[in-house]
MIVEXLUM-684296 format. One record per residue (C-alpha): residue number from 0; residue in three letters; y, x, z. Coordinates in Angstrom, 1 decimal, always signed. Layout:
BEGIN
<pt i="NUM" aa="ALA" py="Y" px="X" pz="Z"/>
...
***
This chain:
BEGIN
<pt i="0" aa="UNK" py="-119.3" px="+93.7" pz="+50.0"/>
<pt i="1" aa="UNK" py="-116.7" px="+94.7" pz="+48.0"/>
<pt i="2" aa="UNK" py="-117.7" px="+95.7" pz="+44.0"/>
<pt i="3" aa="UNK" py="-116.0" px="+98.9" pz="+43.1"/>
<pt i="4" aa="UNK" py="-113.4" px="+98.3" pz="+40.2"/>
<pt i="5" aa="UNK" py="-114.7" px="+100.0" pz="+37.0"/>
<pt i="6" aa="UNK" py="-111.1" px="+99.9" pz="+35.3"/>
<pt i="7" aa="UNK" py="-109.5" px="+101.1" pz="+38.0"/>
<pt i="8" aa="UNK" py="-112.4" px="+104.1" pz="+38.2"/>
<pt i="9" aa="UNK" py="-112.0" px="+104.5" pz="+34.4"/>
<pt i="10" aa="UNK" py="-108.1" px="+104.8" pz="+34.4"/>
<pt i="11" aa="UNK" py="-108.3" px="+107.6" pz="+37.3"/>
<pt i="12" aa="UNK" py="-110.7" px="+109.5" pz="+34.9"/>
<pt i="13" aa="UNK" py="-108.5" px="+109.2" pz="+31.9"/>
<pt i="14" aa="UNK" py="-105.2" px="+110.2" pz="+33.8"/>
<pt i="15" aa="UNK" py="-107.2" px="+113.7" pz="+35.0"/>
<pt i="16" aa="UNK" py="-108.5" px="+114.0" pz="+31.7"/>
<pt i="17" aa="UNK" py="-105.0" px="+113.5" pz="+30.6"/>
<pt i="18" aa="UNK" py="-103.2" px="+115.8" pz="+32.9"/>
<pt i="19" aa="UNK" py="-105.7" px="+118.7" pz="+32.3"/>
<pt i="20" aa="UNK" py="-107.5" px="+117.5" pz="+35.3"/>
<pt i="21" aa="UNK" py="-110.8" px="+119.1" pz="+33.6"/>
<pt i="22" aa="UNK" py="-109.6" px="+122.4" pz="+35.2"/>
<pt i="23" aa="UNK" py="-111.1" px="+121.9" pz="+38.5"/>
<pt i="24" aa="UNK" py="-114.5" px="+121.2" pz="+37.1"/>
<pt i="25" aa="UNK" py="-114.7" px="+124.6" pz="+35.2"/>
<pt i="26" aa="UNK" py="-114.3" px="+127.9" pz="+37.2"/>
<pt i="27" aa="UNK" py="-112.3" px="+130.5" pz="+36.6"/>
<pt i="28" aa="UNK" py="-113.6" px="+133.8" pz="+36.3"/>
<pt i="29" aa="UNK" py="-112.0" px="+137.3" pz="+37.7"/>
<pt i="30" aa="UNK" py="-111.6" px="+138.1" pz="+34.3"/>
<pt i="31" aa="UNK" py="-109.6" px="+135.3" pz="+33.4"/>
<pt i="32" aa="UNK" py="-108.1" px="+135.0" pz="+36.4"/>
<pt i="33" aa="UNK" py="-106.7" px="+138.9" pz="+35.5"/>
<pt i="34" aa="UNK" py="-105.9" px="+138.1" pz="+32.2"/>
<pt i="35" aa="UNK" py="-103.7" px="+135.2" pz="+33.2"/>
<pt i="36" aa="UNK" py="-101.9" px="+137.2" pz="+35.6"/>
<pt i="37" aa="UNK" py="-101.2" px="+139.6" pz="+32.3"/>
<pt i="38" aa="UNK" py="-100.6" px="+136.9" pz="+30.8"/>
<pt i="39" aa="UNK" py="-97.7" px="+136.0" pz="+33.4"/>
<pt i="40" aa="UNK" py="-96.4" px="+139.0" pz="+34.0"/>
<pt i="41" aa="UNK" py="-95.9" px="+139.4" pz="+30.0"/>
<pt i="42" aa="UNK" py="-94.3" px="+136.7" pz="+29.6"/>
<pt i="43" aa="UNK" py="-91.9" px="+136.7" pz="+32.9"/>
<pt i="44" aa="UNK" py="-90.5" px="+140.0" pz="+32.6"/>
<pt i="45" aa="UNK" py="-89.5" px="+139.6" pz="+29.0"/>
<pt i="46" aa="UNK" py="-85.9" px="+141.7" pz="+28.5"/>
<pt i="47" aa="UNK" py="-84.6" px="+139.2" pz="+25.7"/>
<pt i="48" aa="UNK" py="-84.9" px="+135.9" pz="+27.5"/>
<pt i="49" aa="UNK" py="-85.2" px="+136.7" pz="+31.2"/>
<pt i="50" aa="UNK" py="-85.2" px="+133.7" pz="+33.5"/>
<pt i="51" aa="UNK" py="-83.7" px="+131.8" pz="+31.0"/>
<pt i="52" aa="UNK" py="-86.7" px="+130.4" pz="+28.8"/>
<pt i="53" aa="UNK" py="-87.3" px="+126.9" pz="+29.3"/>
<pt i="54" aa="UNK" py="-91.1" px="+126.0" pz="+31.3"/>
<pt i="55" aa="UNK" py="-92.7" px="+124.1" pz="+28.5"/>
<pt i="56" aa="UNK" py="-91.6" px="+127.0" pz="+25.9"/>
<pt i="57" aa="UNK" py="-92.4" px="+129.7" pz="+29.2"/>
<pt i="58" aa="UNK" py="-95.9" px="+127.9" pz="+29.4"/>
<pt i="59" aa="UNK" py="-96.9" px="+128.3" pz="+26.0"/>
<pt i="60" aa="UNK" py="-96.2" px="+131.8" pz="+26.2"/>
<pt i="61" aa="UNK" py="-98.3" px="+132.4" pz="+28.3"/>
<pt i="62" aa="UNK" py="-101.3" px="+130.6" pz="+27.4"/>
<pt i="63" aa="UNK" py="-100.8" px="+132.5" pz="+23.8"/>
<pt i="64" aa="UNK" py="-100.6" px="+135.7" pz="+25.5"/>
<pt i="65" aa="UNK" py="-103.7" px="+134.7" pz="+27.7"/>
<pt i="66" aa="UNK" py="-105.7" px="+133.2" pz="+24.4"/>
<pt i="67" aa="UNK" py="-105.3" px="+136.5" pz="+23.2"/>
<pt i="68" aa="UNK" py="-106.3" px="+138.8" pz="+25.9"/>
<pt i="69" aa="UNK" py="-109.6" px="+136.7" pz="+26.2"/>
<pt i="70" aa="UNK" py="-109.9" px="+136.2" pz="+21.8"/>
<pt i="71" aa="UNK" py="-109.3" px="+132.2" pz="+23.0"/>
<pt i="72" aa="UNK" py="-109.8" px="+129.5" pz="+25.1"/>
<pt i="73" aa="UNK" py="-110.1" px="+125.5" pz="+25.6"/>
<pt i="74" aa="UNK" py="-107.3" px="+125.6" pz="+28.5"/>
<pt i="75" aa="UNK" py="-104.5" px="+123.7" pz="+28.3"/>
<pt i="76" aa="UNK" py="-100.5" px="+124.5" pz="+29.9"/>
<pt i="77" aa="UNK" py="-101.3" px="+121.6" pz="+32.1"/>
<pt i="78" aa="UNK" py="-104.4" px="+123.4" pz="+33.2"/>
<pt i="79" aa="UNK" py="-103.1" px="+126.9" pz="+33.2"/>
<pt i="80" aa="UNK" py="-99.8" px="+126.2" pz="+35.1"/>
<pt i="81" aa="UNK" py="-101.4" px="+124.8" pz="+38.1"/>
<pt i="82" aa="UNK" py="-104.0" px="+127.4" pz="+38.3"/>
<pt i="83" aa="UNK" py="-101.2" px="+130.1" pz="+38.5"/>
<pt i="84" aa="UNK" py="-99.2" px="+127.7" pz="+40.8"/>
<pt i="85" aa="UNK" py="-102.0" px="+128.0" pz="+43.7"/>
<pt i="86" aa="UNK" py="-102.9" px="+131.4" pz="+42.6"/>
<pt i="87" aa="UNK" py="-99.7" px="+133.0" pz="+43.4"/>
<pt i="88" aa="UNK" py="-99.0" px="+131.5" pz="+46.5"/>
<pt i="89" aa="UNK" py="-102.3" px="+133.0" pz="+47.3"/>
<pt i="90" aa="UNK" py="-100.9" px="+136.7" pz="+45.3"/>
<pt i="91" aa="UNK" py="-97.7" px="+136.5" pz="+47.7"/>
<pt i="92" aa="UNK" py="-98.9" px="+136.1" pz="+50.4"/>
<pt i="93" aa="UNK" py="-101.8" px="+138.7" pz="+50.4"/>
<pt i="94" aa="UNK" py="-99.0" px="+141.1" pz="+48.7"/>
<pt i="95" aa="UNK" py="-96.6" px="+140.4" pz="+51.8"/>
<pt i="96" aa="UNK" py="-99.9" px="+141.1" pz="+54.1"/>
<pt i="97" aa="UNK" py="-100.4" px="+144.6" pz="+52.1"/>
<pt i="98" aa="UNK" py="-96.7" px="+145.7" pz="+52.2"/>
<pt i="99" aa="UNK" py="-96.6" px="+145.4" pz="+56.1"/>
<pt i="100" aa="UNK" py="-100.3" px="+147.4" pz="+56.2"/>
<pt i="101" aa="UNK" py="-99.1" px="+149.9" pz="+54.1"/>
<pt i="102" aa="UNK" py="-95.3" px="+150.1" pz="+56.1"/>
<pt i="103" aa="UNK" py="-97.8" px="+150.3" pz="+59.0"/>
<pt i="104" aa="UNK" py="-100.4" px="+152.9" pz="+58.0"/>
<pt i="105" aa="UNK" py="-100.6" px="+156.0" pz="+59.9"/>
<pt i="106" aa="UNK" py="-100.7" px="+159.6" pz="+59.2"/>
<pt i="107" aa="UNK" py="-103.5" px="+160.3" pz="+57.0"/>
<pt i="108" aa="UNK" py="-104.7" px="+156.8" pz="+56.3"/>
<pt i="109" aa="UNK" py="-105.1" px="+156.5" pz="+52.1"/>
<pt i="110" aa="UNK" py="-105.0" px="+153.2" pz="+50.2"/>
<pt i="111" aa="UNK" py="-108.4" px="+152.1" pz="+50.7"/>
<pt i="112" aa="UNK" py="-107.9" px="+152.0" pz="+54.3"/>
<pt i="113" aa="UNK" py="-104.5" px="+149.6" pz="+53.7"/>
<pt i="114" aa="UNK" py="-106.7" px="+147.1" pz="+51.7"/>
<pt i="115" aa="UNK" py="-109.1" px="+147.2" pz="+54.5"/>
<pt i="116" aa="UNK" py="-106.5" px="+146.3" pz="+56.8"/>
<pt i="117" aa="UNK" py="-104.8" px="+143.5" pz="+54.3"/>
<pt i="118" aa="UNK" py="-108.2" px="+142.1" pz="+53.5"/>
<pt i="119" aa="UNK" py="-108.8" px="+141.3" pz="+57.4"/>
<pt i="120" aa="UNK" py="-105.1" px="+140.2" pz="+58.0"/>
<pt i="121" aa="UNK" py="-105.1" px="+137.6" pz="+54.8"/>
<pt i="122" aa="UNK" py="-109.1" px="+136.4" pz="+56.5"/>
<pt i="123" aa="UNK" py="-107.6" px="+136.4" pz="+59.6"/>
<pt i="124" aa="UNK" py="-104.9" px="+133.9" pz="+58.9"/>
<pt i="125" aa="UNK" py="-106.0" px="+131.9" pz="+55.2"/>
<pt i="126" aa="UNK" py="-109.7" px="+132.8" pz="+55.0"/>
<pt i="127" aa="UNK" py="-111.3" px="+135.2" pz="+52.3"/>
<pt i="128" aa="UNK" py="-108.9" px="+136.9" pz="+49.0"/>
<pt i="129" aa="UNK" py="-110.6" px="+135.7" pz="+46.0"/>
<pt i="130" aa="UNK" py="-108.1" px="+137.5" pz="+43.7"/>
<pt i="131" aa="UNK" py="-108.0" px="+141.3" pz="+43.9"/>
<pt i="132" aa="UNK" py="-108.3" px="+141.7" pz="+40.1"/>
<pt i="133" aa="UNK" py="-105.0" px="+139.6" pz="+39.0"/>
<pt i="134" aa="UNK" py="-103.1" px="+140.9" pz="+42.5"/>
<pt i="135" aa="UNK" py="-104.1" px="+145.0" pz="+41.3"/>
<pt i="136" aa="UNK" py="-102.2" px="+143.8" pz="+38.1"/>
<pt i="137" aa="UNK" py="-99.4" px="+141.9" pz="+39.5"/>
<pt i="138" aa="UNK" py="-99.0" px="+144.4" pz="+42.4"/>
<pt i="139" aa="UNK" py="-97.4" px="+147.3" pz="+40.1"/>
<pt i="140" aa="UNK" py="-94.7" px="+144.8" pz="+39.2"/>
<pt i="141" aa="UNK" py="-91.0" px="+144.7" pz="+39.9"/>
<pt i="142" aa="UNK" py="-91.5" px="+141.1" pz="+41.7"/>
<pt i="143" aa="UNK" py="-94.1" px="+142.1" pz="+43.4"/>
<pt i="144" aa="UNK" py="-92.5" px="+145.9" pz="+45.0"/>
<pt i="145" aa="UNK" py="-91.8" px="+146.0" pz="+48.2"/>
<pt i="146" aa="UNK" py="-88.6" px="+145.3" pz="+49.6"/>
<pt i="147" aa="UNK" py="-87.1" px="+148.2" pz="+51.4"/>
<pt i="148" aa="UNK" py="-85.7" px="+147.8" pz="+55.0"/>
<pt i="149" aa="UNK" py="-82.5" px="+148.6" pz="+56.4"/>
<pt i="150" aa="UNK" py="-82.3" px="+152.6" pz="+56.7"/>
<pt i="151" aa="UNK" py="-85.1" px="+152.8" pz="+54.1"/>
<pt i="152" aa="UNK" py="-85.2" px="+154.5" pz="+50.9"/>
<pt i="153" aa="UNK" py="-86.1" px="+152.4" pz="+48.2"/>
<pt i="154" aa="UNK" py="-88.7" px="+154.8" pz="+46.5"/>
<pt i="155" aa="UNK" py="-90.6" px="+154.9" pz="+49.8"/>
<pt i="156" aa="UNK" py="-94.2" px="+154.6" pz="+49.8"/>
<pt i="157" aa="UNK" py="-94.1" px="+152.8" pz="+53.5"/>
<pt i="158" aa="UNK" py="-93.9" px="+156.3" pz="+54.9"/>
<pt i="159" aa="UNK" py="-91.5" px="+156.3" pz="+58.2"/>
<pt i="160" aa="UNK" py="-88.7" px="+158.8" pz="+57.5"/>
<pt i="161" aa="UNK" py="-88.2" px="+161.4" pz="+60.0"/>
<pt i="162" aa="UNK" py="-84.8" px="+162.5" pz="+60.8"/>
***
């Protein structure tokens, strides 16, 4: 029988201690998975540099802007940016899933009725939304509005316009 290599063992714990790999044994909250979305948005919609901050610099940013929302926190950038990373695919996706509800929703049917609908599309098709709190905040953002189709006005609310 083989003897498991205790270097090789220690090395892998180093490099995900190194790489901020202490992340995925500490869990996120909703609260500071909504400030880090404020945090992000903050950051990303800043007038002066735009798009044109560099990612380490962009990264700092945000985990500044984040320490202060909470009043501080052991995270690192190389845990912070990866827990956005999979967090937005997740943000996108339900946000595409509550644009075509909402495009969708008939006569009479309010906002809680298009989250109903969104929450069973995203289950449907990736399993349960974990992030409500950070997608209410990123939701009323620029990046995140709905693209208007052809024929559309772009202040509508989903609404089917009637000629």
């Amino acid at each position: 029988m083989k003897k498991p290599n205790k270097r090789k063992n220690l090395k892998s714990k180093m490099n995900r201690k190194e790489r901020g790999g202490m992340a995925d044994l500490q869990r996120w909250t909703k609260k500071q998975e909504e400030a880090l979305a404020m945090a992000y948005v903050h950051c990303s919609v800043n007038k002066e540099k735009g798009n044109q901050q560099k990612s380490e610099g962009f990264w700092k940013k945000i985990l500044a802007r984040y320490n202060a929302t909470v009043g501080g926190s052991s995270w690192t950038v190389h845990q912070v940016r990866p827990k956005w990373k999979a967090m937005q695919g997740k943000l996108n996706l339900f946000n595409d899933f509550w644009h075509q509800a909402d495009h969708l929703r008939s006569s009479g049917s309010d906002d809680a009725h298009v989250m109903k609908q969104t929450l069973k599309d995203y289950q449907k098709n990736k399993g349960g939304f974990p992030h409500i709190e950070a997608w209410e905040v990123v939701r009323k953002h620029e990046k995140w509005a709905p693209v208007p189709l052809l024929g559309e006005e772009s202040g509508s609310s989903g609404q089917k316009e009637s000629h």
